[in-house]
C-alpha positions as CSV (number, residue, x, y, z in Angstrom):
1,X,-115.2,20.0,-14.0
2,X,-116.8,20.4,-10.4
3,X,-115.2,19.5,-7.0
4,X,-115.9,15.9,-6.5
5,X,-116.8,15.1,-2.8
6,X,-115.2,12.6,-0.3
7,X,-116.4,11.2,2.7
8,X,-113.9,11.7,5.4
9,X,-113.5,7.6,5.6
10,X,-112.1,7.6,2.1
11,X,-109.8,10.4,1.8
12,X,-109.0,9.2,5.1
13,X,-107.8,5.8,3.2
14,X,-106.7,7.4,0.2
15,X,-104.3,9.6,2.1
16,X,-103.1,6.0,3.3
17,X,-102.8,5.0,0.5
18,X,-100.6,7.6,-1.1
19,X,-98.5,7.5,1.5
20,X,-97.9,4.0,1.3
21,X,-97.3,4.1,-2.0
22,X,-94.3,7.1,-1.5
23,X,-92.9,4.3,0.8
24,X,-93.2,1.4,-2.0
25,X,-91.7,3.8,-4.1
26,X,-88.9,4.6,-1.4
27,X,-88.0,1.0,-0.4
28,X,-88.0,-0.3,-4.3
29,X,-85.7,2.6,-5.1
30,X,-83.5,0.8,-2.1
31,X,-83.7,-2.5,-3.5
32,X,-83.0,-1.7,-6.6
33,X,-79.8,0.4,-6.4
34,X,-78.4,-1.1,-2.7
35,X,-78.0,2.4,-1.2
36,X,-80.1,3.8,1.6
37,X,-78.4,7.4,0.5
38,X,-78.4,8.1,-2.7
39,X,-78.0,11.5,-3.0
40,X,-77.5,14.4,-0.5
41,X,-81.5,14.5,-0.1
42,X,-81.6,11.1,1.2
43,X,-79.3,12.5,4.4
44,X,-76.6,14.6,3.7
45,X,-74.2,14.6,6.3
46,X,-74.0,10.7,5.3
47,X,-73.9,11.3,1.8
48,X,-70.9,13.6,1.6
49,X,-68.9,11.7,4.8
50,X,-69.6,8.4,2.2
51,X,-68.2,10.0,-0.7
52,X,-65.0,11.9,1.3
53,X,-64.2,8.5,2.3
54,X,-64.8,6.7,-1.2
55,X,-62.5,9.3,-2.8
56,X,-59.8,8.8,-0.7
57,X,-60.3,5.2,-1.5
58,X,-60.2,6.2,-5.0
59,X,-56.7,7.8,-4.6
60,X,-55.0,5.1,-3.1
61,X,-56.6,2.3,-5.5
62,X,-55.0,4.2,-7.8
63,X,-51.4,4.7,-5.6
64,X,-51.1,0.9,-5.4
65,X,-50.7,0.5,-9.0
66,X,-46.8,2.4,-8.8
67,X,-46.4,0.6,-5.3
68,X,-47.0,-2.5,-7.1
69,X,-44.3,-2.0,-10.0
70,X,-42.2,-0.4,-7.4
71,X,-42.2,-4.1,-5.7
72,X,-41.4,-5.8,-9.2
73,X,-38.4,-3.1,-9.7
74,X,-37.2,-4.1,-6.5
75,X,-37.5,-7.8,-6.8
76,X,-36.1,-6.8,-10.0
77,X,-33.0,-5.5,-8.7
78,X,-32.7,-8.2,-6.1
79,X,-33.1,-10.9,-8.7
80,X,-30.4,-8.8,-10.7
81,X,-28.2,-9.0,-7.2
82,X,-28.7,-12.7,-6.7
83,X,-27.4,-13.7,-10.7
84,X,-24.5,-11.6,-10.1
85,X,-23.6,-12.7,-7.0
86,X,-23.2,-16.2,-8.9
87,X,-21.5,-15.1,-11.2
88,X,-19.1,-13.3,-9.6
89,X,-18.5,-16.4,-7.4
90,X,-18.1,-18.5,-10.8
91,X,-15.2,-16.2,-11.7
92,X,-13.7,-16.5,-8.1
93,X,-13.5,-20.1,-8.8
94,X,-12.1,-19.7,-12.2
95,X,-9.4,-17.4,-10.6
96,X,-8.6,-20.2,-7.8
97,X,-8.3,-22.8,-10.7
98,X,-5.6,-20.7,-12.2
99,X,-3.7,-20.5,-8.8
100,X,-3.3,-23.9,-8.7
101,X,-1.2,-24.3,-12.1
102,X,2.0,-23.7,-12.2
103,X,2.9,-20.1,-12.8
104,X,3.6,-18.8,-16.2
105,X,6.3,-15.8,-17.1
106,X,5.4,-13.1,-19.9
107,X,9.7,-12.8,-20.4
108,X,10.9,-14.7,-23.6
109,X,13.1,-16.6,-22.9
110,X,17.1,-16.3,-22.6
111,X,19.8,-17.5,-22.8
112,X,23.3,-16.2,-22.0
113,X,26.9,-17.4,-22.0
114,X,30.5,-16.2,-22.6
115,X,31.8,-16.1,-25.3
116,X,35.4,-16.7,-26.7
117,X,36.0,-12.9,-27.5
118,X,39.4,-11.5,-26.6
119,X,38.6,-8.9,-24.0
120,X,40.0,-5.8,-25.4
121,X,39.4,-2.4,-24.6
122,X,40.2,0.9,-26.5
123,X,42.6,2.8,-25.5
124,X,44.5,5.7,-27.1
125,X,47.2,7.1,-26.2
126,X,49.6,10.3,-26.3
127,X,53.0,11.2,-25.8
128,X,53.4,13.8,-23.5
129,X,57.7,13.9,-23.7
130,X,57.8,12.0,-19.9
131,X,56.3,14.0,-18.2
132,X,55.5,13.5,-14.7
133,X,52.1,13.9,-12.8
134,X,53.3,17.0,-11.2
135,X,54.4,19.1,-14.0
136,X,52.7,21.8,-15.4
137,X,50.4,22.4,-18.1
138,X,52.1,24.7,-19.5
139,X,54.4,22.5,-21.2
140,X,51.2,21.2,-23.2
141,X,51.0,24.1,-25.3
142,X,47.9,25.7,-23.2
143,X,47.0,29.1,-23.5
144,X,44.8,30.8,-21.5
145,X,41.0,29.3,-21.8
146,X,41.9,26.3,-24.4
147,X,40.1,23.6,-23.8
148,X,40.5,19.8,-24.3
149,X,37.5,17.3,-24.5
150,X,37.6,13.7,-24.5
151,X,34.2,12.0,-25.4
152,X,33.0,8.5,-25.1
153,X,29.8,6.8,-25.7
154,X,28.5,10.6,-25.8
155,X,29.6,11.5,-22.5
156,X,31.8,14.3,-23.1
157,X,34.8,15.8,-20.2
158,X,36.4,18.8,-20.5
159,X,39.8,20.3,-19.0
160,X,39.7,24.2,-19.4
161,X,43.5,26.2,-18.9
162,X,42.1,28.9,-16.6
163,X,45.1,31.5,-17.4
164,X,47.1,29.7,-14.2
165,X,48.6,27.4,-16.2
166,X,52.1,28.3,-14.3
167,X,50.3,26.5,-11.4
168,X,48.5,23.9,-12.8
169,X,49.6,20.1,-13.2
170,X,49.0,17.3,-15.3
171,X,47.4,15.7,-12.5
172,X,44.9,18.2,-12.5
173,X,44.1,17.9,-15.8
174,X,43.8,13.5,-15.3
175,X,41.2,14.8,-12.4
176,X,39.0,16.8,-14.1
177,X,38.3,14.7,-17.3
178,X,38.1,11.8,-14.9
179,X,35.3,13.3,-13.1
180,X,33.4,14.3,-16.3
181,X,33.7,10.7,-17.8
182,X,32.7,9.1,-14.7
183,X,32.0,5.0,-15.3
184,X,32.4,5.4,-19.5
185,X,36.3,5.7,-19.3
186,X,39.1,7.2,-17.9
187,X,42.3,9.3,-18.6
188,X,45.6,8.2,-16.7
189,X,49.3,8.7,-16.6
190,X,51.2,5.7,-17.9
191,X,54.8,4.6,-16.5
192,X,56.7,6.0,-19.0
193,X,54.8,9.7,-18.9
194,X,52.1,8.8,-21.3
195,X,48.2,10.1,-21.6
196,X,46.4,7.1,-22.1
197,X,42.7,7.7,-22.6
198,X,41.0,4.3,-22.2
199,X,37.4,3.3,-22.7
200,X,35.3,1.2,-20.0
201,X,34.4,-1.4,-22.9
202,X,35.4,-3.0,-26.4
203,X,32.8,-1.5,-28.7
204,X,33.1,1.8,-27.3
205,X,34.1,4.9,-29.8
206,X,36.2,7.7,-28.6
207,X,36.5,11.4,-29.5
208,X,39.2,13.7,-29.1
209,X,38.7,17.6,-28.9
210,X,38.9,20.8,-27.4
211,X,40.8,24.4,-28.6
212,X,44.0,23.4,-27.3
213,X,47.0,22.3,-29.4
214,X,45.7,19.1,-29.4
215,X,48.9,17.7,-31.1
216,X,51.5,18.5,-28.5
217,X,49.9,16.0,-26.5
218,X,50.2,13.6,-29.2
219,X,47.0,13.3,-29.9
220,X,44.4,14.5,-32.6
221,X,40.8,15.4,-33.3
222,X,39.6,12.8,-35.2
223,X,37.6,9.7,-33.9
224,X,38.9,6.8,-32.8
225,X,36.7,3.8,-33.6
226,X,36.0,0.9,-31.4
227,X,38.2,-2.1,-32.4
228,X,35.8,-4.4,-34.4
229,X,37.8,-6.9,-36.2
230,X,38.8,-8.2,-32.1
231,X,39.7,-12.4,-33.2
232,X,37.6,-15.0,-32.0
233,X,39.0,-18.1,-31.1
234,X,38.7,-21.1,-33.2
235,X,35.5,-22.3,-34.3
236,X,34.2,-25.4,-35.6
237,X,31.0,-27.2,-36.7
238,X,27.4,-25.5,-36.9
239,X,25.5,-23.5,-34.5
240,X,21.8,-24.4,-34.8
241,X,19.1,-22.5,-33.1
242,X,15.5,-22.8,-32.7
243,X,13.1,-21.1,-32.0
244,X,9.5,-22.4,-31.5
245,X,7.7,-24.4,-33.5
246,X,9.7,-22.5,-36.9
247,X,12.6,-24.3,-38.9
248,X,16.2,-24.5,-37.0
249,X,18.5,-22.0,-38.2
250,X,22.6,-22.5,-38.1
251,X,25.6,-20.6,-38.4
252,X,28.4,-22.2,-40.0
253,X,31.3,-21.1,-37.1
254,X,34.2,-22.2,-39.4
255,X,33.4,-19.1,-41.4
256,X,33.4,-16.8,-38.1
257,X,36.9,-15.8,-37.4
258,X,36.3,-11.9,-36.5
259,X,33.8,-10.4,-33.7
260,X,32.3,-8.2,-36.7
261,X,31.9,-11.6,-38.4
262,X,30.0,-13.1,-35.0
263,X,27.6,-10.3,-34.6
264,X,26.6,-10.0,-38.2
265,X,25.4,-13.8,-38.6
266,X,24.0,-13.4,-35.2
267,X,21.8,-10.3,-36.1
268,X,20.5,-12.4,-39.2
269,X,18.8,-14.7,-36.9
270,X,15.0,-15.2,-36.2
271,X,15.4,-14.7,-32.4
272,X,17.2,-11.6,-30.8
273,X,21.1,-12.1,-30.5
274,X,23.6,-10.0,-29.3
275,X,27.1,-9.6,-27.9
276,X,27.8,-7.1,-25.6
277,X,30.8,-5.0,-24.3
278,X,31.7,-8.3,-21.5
279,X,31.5,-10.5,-24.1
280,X,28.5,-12.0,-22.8
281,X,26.0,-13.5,-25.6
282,X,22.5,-13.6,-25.5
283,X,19.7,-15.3,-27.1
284,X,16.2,-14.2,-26.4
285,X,13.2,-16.1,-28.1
286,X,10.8,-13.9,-30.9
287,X,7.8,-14.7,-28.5
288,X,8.0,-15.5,-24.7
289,X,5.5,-18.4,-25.5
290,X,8.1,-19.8,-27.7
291,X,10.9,-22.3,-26.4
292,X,14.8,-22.2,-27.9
293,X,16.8,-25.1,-28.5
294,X,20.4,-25.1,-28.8
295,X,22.8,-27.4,-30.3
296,X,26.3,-27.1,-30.6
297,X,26.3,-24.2,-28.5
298,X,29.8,-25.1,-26.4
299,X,32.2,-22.9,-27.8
300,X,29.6,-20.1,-26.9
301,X,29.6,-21.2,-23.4
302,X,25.7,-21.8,-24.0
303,X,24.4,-25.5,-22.6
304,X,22.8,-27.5,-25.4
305,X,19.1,-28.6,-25.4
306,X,16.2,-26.7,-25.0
307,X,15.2,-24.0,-22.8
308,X,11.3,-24.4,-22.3
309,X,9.1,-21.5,-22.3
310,X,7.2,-21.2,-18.4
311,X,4.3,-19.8,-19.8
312,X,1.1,-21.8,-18.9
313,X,-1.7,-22.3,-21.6
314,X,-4.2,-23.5,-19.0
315,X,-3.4,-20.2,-17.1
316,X,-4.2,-18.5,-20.3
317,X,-7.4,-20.4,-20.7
318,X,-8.6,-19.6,-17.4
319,X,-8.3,-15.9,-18.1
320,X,-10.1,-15.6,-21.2
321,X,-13.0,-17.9,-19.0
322,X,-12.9,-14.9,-16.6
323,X,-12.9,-12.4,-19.0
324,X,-16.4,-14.2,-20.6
325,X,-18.0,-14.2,-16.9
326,X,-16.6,-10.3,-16.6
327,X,-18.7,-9.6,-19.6
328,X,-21.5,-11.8,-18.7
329,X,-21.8,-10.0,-15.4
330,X,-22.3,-6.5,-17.5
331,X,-24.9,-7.8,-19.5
332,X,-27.1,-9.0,-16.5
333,X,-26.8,-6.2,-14.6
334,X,-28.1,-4.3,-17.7
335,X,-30.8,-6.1,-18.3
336,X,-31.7,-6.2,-14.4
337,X,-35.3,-3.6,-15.2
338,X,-39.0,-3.0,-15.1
339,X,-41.1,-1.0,-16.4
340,X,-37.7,0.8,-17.8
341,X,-36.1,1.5,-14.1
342,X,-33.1,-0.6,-13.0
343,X,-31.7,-0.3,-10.0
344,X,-28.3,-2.0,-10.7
345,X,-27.6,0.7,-13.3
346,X,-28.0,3.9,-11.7
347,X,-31.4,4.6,-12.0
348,X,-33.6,5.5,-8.5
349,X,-37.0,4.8,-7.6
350,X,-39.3,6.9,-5.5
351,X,-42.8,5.6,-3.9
352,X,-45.6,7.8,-3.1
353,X,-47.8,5.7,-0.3
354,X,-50.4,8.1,0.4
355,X,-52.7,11.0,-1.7
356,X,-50.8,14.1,-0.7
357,X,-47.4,12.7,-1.1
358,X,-46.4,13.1,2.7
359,X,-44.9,9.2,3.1
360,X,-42.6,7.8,0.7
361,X,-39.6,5.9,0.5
362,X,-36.8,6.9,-2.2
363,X,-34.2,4.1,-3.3
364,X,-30.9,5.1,-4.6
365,X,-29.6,3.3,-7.6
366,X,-26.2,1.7,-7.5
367,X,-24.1,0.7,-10.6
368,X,-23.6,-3.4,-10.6
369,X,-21.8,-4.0,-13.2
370,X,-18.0,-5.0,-13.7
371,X,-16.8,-1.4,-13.1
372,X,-19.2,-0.9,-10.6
373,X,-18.3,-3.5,-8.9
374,X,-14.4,-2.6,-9.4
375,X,-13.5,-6.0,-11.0
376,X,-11.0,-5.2,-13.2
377,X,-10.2,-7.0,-16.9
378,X,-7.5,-8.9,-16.5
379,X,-4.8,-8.0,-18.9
380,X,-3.6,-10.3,-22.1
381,X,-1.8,-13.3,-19.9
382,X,-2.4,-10.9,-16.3
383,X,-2.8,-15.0,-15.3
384,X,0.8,-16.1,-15.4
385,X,1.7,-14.6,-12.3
386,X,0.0,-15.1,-8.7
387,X,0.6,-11.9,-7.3
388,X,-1.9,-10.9,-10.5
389,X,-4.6,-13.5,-9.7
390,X,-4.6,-12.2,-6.2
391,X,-5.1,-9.3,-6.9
392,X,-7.9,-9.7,-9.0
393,X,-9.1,-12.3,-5.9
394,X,-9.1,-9.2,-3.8
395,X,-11.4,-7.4,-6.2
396,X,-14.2,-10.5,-6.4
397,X,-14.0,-10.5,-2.3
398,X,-15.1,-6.8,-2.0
399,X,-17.5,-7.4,-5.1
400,X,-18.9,-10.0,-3.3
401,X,-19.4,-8.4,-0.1
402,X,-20.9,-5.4,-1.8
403,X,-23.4,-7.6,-3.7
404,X,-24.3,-8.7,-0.1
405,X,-24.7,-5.6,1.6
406,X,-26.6,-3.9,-1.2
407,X,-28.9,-7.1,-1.3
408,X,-30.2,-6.7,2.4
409,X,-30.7,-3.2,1.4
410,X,-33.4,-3.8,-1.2
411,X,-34.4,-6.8,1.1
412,X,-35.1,-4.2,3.6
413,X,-36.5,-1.6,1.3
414,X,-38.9,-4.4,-0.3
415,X,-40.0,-5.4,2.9
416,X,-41.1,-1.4,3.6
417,X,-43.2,-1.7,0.5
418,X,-44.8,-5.1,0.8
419,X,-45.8,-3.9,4.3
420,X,-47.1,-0.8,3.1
421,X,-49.1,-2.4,0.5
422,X,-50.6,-4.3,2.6
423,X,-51.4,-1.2,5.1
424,X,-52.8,0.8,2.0
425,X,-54.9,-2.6,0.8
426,X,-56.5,-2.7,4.1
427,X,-57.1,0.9,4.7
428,X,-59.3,1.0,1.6
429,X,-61.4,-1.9,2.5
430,X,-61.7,0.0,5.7
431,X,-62.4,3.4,4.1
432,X,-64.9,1.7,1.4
433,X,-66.3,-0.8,4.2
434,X,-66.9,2.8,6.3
435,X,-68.7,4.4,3.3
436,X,-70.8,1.7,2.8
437,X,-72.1,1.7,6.4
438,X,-73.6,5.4,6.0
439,X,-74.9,5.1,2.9
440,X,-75.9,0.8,1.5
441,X,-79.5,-0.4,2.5
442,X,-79.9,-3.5,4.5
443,X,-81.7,-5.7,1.9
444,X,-83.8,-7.8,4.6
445,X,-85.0,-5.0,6.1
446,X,-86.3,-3.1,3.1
447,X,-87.4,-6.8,1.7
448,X,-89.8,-6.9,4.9
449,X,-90.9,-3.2,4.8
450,X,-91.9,-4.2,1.0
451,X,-93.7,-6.4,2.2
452,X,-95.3,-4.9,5.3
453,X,-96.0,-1.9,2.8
454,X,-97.6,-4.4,0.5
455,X,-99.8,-5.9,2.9
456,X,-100.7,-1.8,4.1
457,X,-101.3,-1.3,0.7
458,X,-103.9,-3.9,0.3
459,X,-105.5,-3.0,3.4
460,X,-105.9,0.3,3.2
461,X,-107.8,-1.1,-0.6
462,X,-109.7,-3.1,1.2
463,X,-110.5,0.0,3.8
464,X,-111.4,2.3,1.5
465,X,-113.5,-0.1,-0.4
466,X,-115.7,-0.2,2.6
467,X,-115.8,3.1,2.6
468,X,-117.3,3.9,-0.9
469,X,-119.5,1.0,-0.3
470,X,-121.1,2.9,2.9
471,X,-121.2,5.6,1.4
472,X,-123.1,4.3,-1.2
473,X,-126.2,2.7,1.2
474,X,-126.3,6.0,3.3
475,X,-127.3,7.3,-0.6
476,X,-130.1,5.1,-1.2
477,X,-131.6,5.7,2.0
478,X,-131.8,8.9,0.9
């Protein structure tokens, strides 16, 4: 194909022409996707400043995602802090109810009198030929390192003959098996130059012992048994006892003559009886919520009627109430989470604020529940007794003052990450807003230079038209 020839006029126009056209081409592309820069050809220095800054962007679009649960978690927790707090106050309330009802007792109750018991003790006692405090041993029977033991309610005292028996007394012996007995009995020296070996109390058994000729002192080695068949004093009519809510139960005393007698029928009984070595009965109640009644108690030296329990049902149903609210207050603070972090049982949050990890804030966990918060279960009927409700008082005060102080710590930590939130929202608008600037077209502008391109366009047509067209007559003159 040969070389086609152009006038200078039209190449002139069709050099316009292209180059208006790369312009149309340039400003459409604009239009079309927004940018001014759309790649590193378009101006690099903007290009790559535009995309540093949208990256970062990027990164901390994505950080305030966990900044956003780490709010919830908080609010979480303070939520978590704010049902407790109730709660806790509830069971104050429940405790200060108790405190005003009478106080209760946990001891069954008791009641003691005197009996009509002769009070007898035993006593044994052994001839020792009239001798006098003062004389010596040796006319015992001792030999060198006998002993002789005298043993009462298992305490045992021992005299040994230490080979000086030319020197030692009978006092001396009276001395040292009176120091071993101490309160359980003691040995003394009668009027008429007896041993008499006497215990503290009538149901007492007594033991004599030892390597010595036991005999010359009148006594032996067998046991002497506490006097049990001790008469009572005239009885008449029936005993009855009560205890609780269960059946009366008598004792028919014109069949009691003997203290054996008194102690058997006693021990047969529902409720805990006993005599003891003063003579002193008591009657204790099977269960201190119970209340005894007594009738025909005079020749026992107990008052008739009924002894009334002090335990306090409305105590007791105030401490199972705080119990409930003890249990309710572990439950909450257990299900205080999200997103599987709670605060108010030991877990700990950290929060990232920026791309390279540099600013954060870490929040420790605490432990909120009843242990945690050192409010203690109160014991089965803990309730009857003030000193008991105080105490557990005490505990709710420091629970509550804890709850308070760890609550304007998340308060303060939740403001740190609502205000850094914010900060983080803003400095992306500012970094995307600053990306935009190098690199968006300005739509009216490129709108008018389509338009003034258009119009070029149609011109430089209409111009080159011309052209051809002169071209053409310079031709036919020709």
């Amino acid at each position: 194909m040969g070389d086609i020839t152009l006038s200078s006029a039209v190449r002139t126009n069709l050099l316009s022409l292209q180059s208006t056209a790369d312009m149309m081409s340039t400003t459409q592309n604009r239009l079309s996707t927004g940018l001014k820069v759309n790649s590193a050809l378009d101006d690099p220095t903007a290009f790559f400043t535009a995309s540093s800054l949208n990256s970062r962007a990027g990164d901390l679009n994505r950080l305030l995602d966990s900044v956003g649960n780490a709010v919830q978690t908080v609010k979480a927790a303070d939520d978590g802090i704010s049902a407790i707090t109730k709660l806790v106050e509830s069971a104050q309330a429940t405790a200060r109810q108790a405190l005003q009802k009478p106080a209760g007792s946990t001891t069954a109750v008791a009641l003691t009198g005197t009996t009509a018991i002769a009070d007898d003790v035993v006593a044994l006692t052994g001839s020792v030929d009239g001798m006098a405090a003062t004389d010596l041993v040796s006319g015992l029977g001792f030999a060198d390192g006998q002993t002789l033991t005298v043993t009462i309610d298992g305490t045992t005292a021992t005299y040994t003959e230490d080979g000086a028996s030319t020197t030692d007394t009978i006092q001396e012996v009276i001395d040292d098996i009176n120091t071993g007995l101490g309160a359980k009995g003691s040995v003394a020296l009668s009027d008429t130059g007896e041993l008499v070996v006497t215990a503290s109390d009538n149901t007492t058994t007594i033991t004599m012992g030892g390597t010595a000729t036991i005999a010359d002192v009148g006594f032996n080695t067998t046991e002497y048994t506490a006097k049990t068949n001790t008469q009572v004093a005239a009885m008449t009519g029936t005993l009855s006892i009560t205890d609780g809510s269960a059946a009366a139960e008598t004792i028919d005393m014109s069949s009691i003559n003997t203290r054996e007698a008194l102690e058997t029928a006693l021990s047969a009984l529902t409720v805990s009886a006993s005599i003891d070595g003063s003579n002193n009965i008591s009657i204790t109640s099977s269960d201190y919520k119970n209340d005894v009644t007594i009738a025909a108690g005079d020749d026992f030296g107990l008052t008739n009627g009924t002894t009334s329990s002090s335990y306090n049902t409305e105590r007791a149903t105030l401490e199972t109430e705080f119990n409930n609210l003890r249990t309710q207050i572990d439950q909450l603070a257990a299900d205080a989470s999200f997103n599987g972090v709670n605060l108010l049982d030991g877990d700990s949050l950290s929060v990232v604020f920026n791309e390279d990890g540099s600013s954060s804030l870490s929040l420790a966990g605490v432990s909120f529940n009843s242990a945690g918060l050192n409010v203690s279960e109160a014991a089965t009927d803990a309730f009857q007794t003030d000193a008991s409700i105080n105490a557990t008082m005490t505990e709710l005060g420091a629970a509550i003052s804890s709850l308070r102080s760890q609550g304007s710590t998340f308060g303060s930590n939740l403001s740190v990450i609502e205000v850094r939130q914010d900060f983080t929202k803003n400095l992306v608008n500012t970094l995307e807003t600053g990306a935009a600037n190098l690199t968006l077209a300005d739509i009216n502008e490129e709108g008018a230079n389509m338009l003034a391109l258009q119009t070029r366009q149609q011109l430089s047509s209409i111009a080159m038209s011309m052209a051809s067209e002169a071209d053409q007559q310079v031709l036919r003159l020709f």
